[in-house]
N, C-alpha and C positions, 0 to 999 in steps of 0.2 A: 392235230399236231401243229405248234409255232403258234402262231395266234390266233386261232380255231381250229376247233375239230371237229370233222363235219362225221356222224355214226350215219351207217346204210339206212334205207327206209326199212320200215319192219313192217311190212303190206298186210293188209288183213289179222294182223296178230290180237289173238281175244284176250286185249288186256282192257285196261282202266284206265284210259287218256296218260296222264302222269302219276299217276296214284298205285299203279301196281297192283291192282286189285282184280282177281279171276274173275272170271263172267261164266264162265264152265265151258261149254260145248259152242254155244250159241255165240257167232261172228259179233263184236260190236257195231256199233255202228254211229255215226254224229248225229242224227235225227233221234235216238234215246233221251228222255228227259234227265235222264241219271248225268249222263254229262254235263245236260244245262246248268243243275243244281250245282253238280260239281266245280264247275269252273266259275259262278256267280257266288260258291266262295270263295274258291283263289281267289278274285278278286277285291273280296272281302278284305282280304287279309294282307293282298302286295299285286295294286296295280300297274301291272307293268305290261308291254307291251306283248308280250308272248302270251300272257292270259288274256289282252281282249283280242289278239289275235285266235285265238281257240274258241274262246266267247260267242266270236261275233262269227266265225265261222258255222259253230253249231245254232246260233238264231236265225244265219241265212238257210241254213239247211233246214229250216222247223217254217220257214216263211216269216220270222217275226223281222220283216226288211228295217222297219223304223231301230231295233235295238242293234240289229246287226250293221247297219249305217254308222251308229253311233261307237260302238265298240270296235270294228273295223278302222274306223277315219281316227281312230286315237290310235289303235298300230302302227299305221301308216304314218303319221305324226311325231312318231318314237319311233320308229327303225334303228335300228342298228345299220353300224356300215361294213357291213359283215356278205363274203360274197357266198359263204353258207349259206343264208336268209336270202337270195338274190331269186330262188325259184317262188318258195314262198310268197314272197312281197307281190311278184306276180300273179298270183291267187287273189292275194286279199285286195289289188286294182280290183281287179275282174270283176268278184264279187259283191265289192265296196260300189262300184259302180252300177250293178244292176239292181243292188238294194235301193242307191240314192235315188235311183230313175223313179222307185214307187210310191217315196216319202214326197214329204214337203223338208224346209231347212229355217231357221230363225238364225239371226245374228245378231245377237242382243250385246249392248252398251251400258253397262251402267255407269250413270258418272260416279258414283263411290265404289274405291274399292275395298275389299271385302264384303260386300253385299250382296245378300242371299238372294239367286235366282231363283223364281218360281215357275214353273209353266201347267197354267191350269189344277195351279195349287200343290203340285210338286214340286220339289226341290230337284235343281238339277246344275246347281256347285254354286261357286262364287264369282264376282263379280274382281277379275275381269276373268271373264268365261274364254277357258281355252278351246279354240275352234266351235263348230255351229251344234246348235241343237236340232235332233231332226225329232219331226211330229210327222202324224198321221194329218193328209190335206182335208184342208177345210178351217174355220178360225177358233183361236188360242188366246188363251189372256194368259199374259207376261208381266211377272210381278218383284217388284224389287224391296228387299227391307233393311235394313240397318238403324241398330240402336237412337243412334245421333240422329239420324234423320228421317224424312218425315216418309212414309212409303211412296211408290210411284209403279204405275198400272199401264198398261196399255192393250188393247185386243188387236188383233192381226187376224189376217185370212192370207191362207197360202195355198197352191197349186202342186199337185202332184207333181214333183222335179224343179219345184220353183226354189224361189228363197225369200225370204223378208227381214228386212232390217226393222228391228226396235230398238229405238233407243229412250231411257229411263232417267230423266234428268231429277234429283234428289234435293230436296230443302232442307237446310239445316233446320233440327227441332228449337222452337223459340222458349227456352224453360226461364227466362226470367221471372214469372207469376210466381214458379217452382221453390225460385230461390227465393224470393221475398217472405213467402209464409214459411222459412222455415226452414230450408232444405240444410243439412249438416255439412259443413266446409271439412274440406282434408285436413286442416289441423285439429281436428279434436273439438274445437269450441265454436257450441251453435247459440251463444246468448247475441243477443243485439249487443253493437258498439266492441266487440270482440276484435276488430279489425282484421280478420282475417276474411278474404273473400273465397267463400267455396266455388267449385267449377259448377256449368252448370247440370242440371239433373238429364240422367243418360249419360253422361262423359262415364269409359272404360274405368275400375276401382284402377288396371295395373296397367301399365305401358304394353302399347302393342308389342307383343312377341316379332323379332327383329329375324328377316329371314337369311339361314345358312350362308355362309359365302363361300361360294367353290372355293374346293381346296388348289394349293398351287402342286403342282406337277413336279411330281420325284424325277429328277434325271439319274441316276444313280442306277435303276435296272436297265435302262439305256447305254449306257457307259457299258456294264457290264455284258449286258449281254453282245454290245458291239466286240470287245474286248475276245467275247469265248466263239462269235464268230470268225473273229480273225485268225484265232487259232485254229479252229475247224477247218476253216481253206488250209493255212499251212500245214496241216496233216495231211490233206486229202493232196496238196502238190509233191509235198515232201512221199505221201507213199505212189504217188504216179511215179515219181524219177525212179524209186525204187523198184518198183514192178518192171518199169520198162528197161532196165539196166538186168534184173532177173529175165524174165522173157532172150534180152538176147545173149544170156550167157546160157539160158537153155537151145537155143538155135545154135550157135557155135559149137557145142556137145554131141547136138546131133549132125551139124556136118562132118563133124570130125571124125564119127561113127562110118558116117555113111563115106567120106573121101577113103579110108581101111577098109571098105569093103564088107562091112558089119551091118545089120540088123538089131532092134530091140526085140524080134518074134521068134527069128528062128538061129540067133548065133550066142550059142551060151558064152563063148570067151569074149563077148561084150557083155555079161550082166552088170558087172559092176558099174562101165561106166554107164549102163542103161538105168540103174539104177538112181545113179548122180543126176542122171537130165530127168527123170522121173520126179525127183526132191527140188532141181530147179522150176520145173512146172507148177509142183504148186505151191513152191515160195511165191511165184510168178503171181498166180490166182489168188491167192493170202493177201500181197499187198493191194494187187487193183481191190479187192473187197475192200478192205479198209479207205482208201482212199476213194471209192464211191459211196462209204459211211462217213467221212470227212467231211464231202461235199453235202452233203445230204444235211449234216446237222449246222453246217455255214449257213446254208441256207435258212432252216427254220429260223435259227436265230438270230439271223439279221431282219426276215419277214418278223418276226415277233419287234425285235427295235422299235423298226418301222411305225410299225403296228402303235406299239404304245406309245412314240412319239406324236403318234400323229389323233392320237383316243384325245375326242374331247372331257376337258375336264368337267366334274361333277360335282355335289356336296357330298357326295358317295355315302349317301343313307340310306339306298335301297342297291347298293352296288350286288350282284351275284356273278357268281365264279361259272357258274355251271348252268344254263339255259335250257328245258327240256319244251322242246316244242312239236305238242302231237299235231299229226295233220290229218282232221278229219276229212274221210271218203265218203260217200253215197255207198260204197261194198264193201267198207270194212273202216280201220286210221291207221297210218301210217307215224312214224317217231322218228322227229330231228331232235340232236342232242348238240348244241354248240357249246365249244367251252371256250374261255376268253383270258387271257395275261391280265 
């Protein structure tokens, strides 16, 4: 409710991490490979911080420290600033930290960027590499490649808990020979005395794809909801004056009762006006309710404002509404659900 909604844990529940899927009888549990599988296609398909959070969870639980290193310290890198996620993030320290302790760490440079990292002939992104790559200790060849230029190698040896800086300085490829026998110039015409000079061979056919630029920031659901906050207080004051002006017109009924010498229990020639202070009471109770649902929705929606004022901006291509984040136990998983303005 307002700018997160934080759902109970659901302990032990024999589901299927996010996926909804019965297990039958038998507890689930994070150490099942079914989950591994599972959540290494989430990510497949939308990495984002709450799958290598689950990810790297379930690899610390199976002992694979090196992957769970890796997929953990990219959670932790994306957090959200969500104080829903505030238990959480506490976990993924913990565990991120007794993972790291069993790896080794590389922090590799490549001077081009876009250039394909390799480690020990894997790929493991682009150049420039966000945060460290972790390996298992002992020595690594660290490989970098890009079209335009010329590759660049380097071996390392790292230490259980250690770290090692590589860095991969890259040559431009020299294709002039390329072009002299022959190579086709961008305009069409490859005969000699053409006068057209082609680029040289290995240059991209199409201009590097130019990345998103965050978007700028709607103030409009700010305003607004500033706006329906304002009014939610003024209900919630507007029905306190009311309640507290009912309350003592029901107090004045009953001393008026009680100064004649009457009862509400046992004096029928007061019913009626026992009656009346009966109707003042829970006029009384009607408006404090309302006026503590007043308050109550002033608040969310000023915390929402807030909230979205202060949400850093994105290219919001992978923005989601609705965050489902299980949390695997050693005796069963538990399920946080955040939802977000």
């Amino acid at each position: 409710m307002g700018s997160y909604l934080l759902a109970a844990l659901l302990c032990c529940a024999p589901a299927r991490a996010a996926w909804g899927e019965e297990l039958g009888s038998s507890p689930a549990t994070a150490s099942d490979p079914y989950f591994e599988a599972e959540f290494e296609s989430a990510w497949e398909l939308n990495p984002t911080f709450d799958v290598a959070y689950n990810l790297g969870n379930t690899k610390y639980q199976l002992k694979k420290h090196k992957e769970a290193a890796q997929y953990l310290s990219f959670a932790l890198r994306n957090w959200p600033l969500m104080k829903a996620a505030a238990k959480l993030k506490t976990t993924a320290e913990q565990r991120y930290s007794e993972s790291r302790a069993q790896v080794g760490a590389l922090v590799v440079t490549a001077g081009v960027p876009g250039a394909e990292v390799l480690v020990d002939g894997h790929v493991v992104g682009k150049a420039p590499l966000e945060g460290e790559v972790f390996v298992d200790p002992g020595e690594h060849r660290v490989e970098a490649r890009h079209l335009d230029y010329e590759q660049a190698s380097q071996t390392v040896s790292v230490a259980k808990g250690g770290t090692a800086e590589v860095k991969l300085a890259m040559a431009l490829v020299n294709a002039a020979p390329q072009a002299s026998a022959g190579a086709t110039p961008y305009g069409g015409a490859g005969a000699a005395g053409a006068g057209v000079v082609g680029p040289v061979a290995g240059s991209p056919a199409m201009p590097a794809e130019s990345q998103p630029l965050p978007e700028k920031k709607n103030w409009v659901p700010v305003i607004a909801l500033g706006a329906a906050s304002a009014v939610g207080l003024g209900v919630g004051i507007g029905m306190t004056v009311a309640s507290n002006n009912a309350n003592s017109e029901a107090r004045a009924q009953k001393d008026q009762i009680f100064a004649a010498g009457g009862g509400c229990l046992e004096s029928p020639s007061f019913a009626e006006r026992c009656t009346e202070l009966q109707r003042s009471g829970e006029r009384a109770g009607l408006l404090g309710d309302v006026a503590v649902g007043g308050y109550i929705a002033s608040g969310v929606l000023a915390a929402a404002a807030v909230t979205y004022a202060l949400w850093p901006v994105t290219s919001g291509e992978k923005s989601r509404a609705l965050l489902v984040l299980p949390e695997p136990r050693v005796d069963g998983l538990g399920v946080v659900m955040v939802s977000t303005w």
